[in-house]
C-alpha positions, 0 to 999 in steps of 0.5 A, a space after each residue: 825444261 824445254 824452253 831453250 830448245 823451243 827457244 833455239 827452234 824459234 831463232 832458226 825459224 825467224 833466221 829463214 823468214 818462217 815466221 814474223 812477229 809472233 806468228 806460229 807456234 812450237 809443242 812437245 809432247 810431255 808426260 801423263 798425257 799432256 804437251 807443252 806449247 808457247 803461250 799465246 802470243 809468244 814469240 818464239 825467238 826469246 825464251 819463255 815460260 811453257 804452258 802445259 796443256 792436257 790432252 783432255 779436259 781445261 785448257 789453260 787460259 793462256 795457252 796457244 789459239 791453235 793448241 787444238 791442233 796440237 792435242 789432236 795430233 799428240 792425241 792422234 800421232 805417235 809424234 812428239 813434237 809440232 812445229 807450226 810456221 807461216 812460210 810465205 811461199 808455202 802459204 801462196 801456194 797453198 791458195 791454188 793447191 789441193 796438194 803440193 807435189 815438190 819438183 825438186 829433189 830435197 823435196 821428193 825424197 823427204 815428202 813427195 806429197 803435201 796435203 793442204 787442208 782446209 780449217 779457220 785458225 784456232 777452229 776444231 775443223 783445222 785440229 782434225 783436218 790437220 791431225 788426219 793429214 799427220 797421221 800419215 806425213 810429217 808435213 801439211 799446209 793448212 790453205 792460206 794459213 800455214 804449215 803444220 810439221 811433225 816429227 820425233 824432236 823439234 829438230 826434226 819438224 824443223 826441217 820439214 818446215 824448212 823444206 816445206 818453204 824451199 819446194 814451194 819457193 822452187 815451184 813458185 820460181 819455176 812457175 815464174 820463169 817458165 809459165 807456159 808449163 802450168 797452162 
């Protein structure tokens, strides 16, 4: 049902070095409590069978190791779709961060602030650290791992991952050529 738009999602996220390998992963929320993500190990450029996953209860075996995240948001959030990349430069600037302030105009229109929060991989303190930073944003970096963006479609989170990646690349460049105005 959704695969060609997790597909589709999947390409454009590759096509802006968002991700590598089959790093990341991709959800909507689905009907009576449930949500649909890649499976483990998936890439997200080709299509592929969805796992359905319930907001409580067992999970199915091969579903994604960070669909804890996802249940708590969908659990948490009005959202209804998650997008969950490694863009190089947000994750860099994550490991010096606590918040990401965007410099350039893209990014202070459309998320002024972007928490970075704290949690292993796959971990349960990731899921509620994450869902807490959704419920009030559309964007969060967990430090060193990656960002989580949320929205009402795919497109949409989408592009506060695209974004995420374009601050930060901006203030990384920023910090290179003008390192005198971060001492």
């Amino acid at each position: 049902m959704y695969s060609c738009e997790f597909e589709r999602i999947g390409k454009r996220l590759f096509s802006e070095h968002l991700v590598g390998g089959n790093f990341g992963n991709i959800s909507v929320r689905g009907p009576d409590e449930s949500f649909f993500i890649k499976r483990s190990g998936a890439y997200l450029d080709i299509a592929g069978e969805l796992v359905n996953v319930p907001f409580h209860g067992d999970v199915p075996p091969d579903a994604s190791s960070e669909y804890r995240v996802h249940r708590e948001v969908y659990r948490k959030t009005n959202h209804q779709a998650i997008v969950h990349a490694h863009p190089p430069c947000a994750v860099a600037v994550s490991l010096v961060m606590d918040e990401v302030v965007p410099e350039d105009s893209e990014g202070e229109l459309h998320s002024p602030k972007i928490p970075v929060v704290l949690g292993a991989p796959g971990s349960q303190e990731i899921a509620d650290n994450v869902a807490i930073a959704l419920s009030s944003s559309n964007l969060v970096i967990a430090r060193g791992h990656g960002t989580f963006a949320a929205g009402k479609t795919l497109d949409e989170a989408y592009i506060y991952t695209s974004l995420a990646e374009h601050s930060c690349r901006v203030l990384l460049l920023k910090r290179s050529s003008f390192p005198h105005t971060y001492e």
